[in-house]
C-alpha positions as CSV (number, residue, x, y, z in Angstrom):
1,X,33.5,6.0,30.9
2,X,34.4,3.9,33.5
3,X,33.5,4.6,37.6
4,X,36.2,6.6,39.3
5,X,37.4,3.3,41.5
6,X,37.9,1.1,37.9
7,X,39.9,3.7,36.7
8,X,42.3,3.6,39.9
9,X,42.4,0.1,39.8
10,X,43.7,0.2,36.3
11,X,46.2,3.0,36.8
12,X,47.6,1.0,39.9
13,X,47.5,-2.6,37.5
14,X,49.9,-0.2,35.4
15,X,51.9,1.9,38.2
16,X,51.3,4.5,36.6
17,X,51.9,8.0,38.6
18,X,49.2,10.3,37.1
19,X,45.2,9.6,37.6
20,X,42.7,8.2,35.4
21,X,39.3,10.0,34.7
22,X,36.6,8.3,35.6
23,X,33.2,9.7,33.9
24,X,30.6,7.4,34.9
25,X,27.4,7.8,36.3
26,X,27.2,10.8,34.3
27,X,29.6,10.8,31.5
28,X,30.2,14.9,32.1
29,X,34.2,14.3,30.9
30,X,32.9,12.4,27.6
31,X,30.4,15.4,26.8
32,X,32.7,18.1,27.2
33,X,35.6,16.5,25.2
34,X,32.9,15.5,22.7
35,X,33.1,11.9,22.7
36,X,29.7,10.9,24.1
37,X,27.3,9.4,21.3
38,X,24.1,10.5,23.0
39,X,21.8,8.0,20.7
40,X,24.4,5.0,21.5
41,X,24.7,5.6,25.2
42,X,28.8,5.4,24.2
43,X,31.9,7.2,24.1
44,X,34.0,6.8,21.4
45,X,37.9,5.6,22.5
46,X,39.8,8.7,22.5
47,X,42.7,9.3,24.6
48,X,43.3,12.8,26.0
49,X,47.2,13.4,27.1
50,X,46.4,16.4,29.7
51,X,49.2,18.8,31.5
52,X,49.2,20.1,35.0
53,X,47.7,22.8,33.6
54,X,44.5,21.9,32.0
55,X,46.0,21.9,28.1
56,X,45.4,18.9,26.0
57,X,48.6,17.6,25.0
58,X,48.2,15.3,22.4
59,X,44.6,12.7,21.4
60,X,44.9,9.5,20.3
61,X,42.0,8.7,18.3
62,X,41.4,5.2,17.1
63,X,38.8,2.3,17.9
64,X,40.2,-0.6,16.7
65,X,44.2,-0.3,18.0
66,X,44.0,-0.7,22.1
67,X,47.4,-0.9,22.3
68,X,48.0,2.2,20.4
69,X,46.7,4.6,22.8
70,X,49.3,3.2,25.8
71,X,51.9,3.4,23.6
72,X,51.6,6.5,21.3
73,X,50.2,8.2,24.6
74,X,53.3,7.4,26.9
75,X,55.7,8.0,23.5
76,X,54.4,11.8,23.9
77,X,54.8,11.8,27.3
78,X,57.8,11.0,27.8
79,X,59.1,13.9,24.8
80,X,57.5,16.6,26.9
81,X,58.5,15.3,30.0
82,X,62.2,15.9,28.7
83,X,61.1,19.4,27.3
């Protein structure tokens, strides 16, 4: 949910070589993927591994583990990357 220039920040605080989404002002990414909560003004933390082409590789779903999504998500990354 964060603004697009957060989002870069982060990614280049990591190095990471693929963009981050960033959804606000209008949370269109959240809706779509169904994590908006429209009564809590909130998405839920979900973490969506997309290809080059559009398919969603792999979700990490969990609240409460941060660390989980960066680790689980660059754990399937790298297995498809040597695919």
């Amino acid at each position: 949910m964060d603004p697009s220039p957060s989002a870069a920040a982060f990614a280049r605080q990591l190095g990471l070589s693929f963009p981050l989404l960033g959804d606000w002002p209008n949370y269109e990414a959240s809706r779509a993927y169904g994590t908006y909560d429209e009564e809590k003004k909130i998405a839920a933390r979900r973490t969506f591994l997309i290809d080059s082409d559009g398919v969603v590789r792999h979700i990490v779903d969990d609240p409460r583990d941060f660390e989980r999504h960066s680790r689980e998500t660059l754990e399937v990354l790298g297995k498809l990357q040597r695919l």
